[in-house]
Structure formats: C-alpha cells, structure tokens
N, C-alpha and C positions, 0 to 999 in steps of 0.2 A: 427576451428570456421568458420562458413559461416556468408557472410554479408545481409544484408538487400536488398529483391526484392521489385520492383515497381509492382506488381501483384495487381488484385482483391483482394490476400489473405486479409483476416484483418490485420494492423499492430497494437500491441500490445506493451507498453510500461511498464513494471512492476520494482519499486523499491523495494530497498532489496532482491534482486533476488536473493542472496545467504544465507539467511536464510530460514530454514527451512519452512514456509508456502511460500515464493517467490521462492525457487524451486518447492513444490508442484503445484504451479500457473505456473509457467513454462511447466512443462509438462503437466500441463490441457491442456494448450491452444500450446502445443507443434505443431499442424495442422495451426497456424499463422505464421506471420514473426514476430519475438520478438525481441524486444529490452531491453536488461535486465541493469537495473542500479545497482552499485555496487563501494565498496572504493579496494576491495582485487580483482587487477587484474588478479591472478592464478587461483582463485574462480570461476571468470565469463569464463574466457579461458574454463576450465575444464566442467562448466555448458554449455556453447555454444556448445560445442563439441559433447554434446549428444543429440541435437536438430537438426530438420533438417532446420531448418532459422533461424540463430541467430545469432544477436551482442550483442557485452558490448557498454557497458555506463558507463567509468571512472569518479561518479559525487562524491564530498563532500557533502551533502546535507545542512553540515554547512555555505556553503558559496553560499548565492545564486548571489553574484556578477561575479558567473564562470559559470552563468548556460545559458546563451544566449550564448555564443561561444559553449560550447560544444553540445548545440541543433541545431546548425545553418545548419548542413548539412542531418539534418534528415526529411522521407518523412511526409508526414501528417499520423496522429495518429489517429485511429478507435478507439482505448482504451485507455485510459492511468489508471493505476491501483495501486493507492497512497497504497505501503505497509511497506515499511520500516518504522521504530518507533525506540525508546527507550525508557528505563522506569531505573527510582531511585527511589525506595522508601527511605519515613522518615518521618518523621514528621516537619509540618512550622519549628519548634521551632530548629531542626536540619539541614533542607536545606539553604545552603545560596543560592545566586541570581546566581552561575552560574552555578550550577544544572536548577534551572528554565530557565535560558536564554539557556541551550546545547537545554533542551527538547523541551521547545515553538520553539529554529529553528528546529531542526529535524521532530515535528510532526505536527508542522504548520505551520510554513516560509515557510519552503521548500515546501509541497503543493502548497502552494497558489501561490507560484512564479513558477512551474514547470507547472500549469496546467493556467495560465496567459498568458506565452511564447509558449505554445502549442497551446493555443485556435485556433487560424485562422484555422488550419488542421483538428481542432476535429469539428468546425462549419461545413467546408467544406464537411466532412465524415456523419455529422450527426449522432459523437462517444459517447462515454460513458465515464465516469469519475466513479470511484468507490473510497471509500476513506474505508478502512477496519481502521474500529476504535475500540471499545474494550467494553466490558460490561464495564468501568470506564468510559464510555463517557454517561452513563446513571443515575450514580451511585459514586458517593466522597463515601469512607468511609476512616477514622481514617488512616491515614498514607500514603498515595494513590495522597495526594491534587496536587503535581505537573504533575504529568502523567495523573490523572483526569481532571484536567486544562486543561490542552492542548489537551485529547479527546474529552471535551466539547467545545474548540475552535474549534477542528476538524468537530464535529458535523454544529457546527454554519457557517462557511465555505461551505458546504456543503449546506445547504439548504437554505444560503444564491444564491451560485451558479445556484442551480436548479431552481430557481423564477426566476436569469437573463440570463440562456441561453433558458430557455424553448421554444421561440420563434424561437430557433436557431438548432434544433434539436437535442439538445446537453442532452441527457439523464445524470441524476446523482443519483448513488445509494450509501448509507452509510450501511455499511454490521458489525454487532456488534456481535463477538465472542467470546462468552464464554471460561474459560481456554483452551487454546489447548498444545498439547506435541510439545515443541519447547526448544530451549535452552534459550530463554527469562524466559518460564516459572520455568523450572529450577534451575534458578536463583533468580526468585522471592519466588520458595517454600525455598528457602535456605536462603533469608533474612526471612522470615517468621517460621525460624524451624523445617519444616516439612517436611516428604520425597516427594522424587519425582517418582511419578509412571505414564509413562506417555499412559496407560492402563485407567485411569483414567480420560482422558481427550480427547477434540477433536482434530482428528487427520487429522494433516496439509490436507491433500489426501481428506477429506469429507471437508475441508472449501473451496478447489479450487472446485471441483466438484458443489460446492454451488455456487461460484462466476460464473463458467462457464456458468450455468443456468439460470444467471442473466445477462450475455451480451449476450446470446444467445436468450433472450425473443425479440418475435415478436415486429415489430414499432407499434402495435394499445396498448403495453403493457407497463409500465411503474416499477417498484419496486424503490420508495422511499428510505426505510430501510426495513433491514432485520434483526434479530437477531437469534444467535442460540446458544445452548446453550449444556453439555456436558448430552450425551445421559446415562449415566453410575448413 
C-alpha cells in the first residue's frame, strides 16, 4: 500500500471502495492519489496494492461521530465521490424503524457529514462532489420505499449542496444508474426471485468510465445529473 502524495495529482476520496463499482472507480481514476474508504481492512490493503497512490480509510459510515478524527490528517480533496450504499427491500408494512434508521445513516447521514468536514479542502481545490444514487432516487415503486427514501434524500442533498457551494467552485454532480452487475444487485434479484445474469446489466467498468467523464469536464462545464440506464 502506498500513502497519499502532496502533488498536483488530483486527490480523490471514493466510499465503498471495495465493492464492486468503488473498485471500478478506483481503477478509473487509478492516475490520482486515492483515498479509498472502507469497513473490511484486508479488502482496502489488497485494493491499494494494485494502485500506484493509494491509502485506506478505515470509516463506519454508521457512525458519523468518528468521522472528524479519522479525516484529520488528510490533504484537501479535488473529489470526493459518495458511493457506498445499502439496500433492504420490503414493504412499509414489513420494515421496522431500524431497517430505515441503518439505511437513512449509510445513504445520507454519512454523506452529508463526510462531505461537511471536507468542504474547506474541496472549496480550496475548486472540487467535485459526485453522489452516485440509483434509478430509486427518481422512482418508489412497491416494495423499494426505504432505499428509495433515502435516494430521494440523497438527491435532495445534492442539489441542495450545489445552489450553496456554487459560489465556491464547488461543482456537484448526481449520477443515476440504472441496474448494474454488482453483488448488491444480486442480492436484490434474489429477494425478487429472479436470476441473476449480470450480462444483463451495466457493468461496474462503463459506470466509472462515466463518472470519469464527469470530473474530467472542463471548469466553463458543469453536469448536474446524469442518468444511465442498461444498454441490453
């Protein structure tokens, strides 16, 4: 594992780095200095080791009372790139409250508090905030309400943010992904009975190359939201 340079490079902060689209995103941006966040420290060792600038970030996302010491000695952040998530399906009538309370912190506490304690660095750089949210953040349907919740919090967040950094050169992009082959999804064709073909859907590798595209746009350029959607 290599640590983090004081360089030009862009520094890049990506959650969920050890799933499936936050490794893809990893090695897009593999030409930054990254800092990958993560619970499973063997995961981020093994994932740093294939990049040429890279540390972990040992974070809970549950607890965002731990998240200002373990950013304290980090440089200013060009990106920070909100992708970890979880998801329960059920229905209201099924979910109790700490299904809804794991999800709202995981997909929007933590945001908002991650990119909160950042801000000074990411004004400074004149960075990007990306928050990959989900065709659910567009869209509730029947069984969906707690993970859609919380992508429409994620959404609202979002463009709440980009009205009050805009001033500040603080670009913010909401990027909505249609299924992709991940083990999240996986998991959801399995609560839903159906196979999993992940032929069928977008693949992790075409959503980073997307994102890539979108911190790479020129400053006279801005991308709001983005949505894509599965090619097949």
């Amino acid at each position: 594992m290599n640590t983090a340079s004081t360089t030009a490079t862009p520094v890049t902060l990506i959650t969920g780095a050890t799933g499936g689209i936050g490794t893809a995103l990893a090695q897009a941006c593999r030409d930054h200095t990254l800092i990958l966040q993560g619970r499973d420290e063997a995961k981020l060792k093994a994932l740093c080791a294939e990049l040429p600038d890279a540390r972990l970030l040992l974070l809970d996302l549950t607890r965002p009372d731990t998240f200002a010491a373990a950013l304290s000695d980090l440089p200013p952040i060009h990106h920070l790139i909100h992708n970890a998530g979880v998801v329960e399906l059920g229905t209201l009538a099924e979910q109790a409250h700490d299904i809804w309370t794991h999800t709202l912190a995981v997909n929007v506490v933590a945001p908002a508090e991650l990119t909160r304690l950042l801000l000074p660095g990411l004004r400074q750089m004149r960075g990007s905030v990306v928050f990959i949210n989900s065709g659910a953040g567009l869209r509730a349907d029947a069984g969906w309400a707690s993970y859609a919740a919380s992508k429409f919090a994620l959404r609202a967040l979002a463009d709440a943010l980009r009205g009050e950094e805009a001033d500040n050169g603080v670009r913010v992009t909401s990027l909505y992904p249609g299924r992709t082959a991940t083990a999240m999804q996986a998991k959801v064709r399995r609560h839903e009975g159906a196979d999993y073909d992940p032929e069928q859907f977008i693949q992790p590798q075409t959503l980073a190359n997307t994102l890539r595209f979108v911190l790479d746009a020129p400053r006279d350029a801005q991308i709001p939201e983005l949505t894509i959607r599965p090619g097949v």
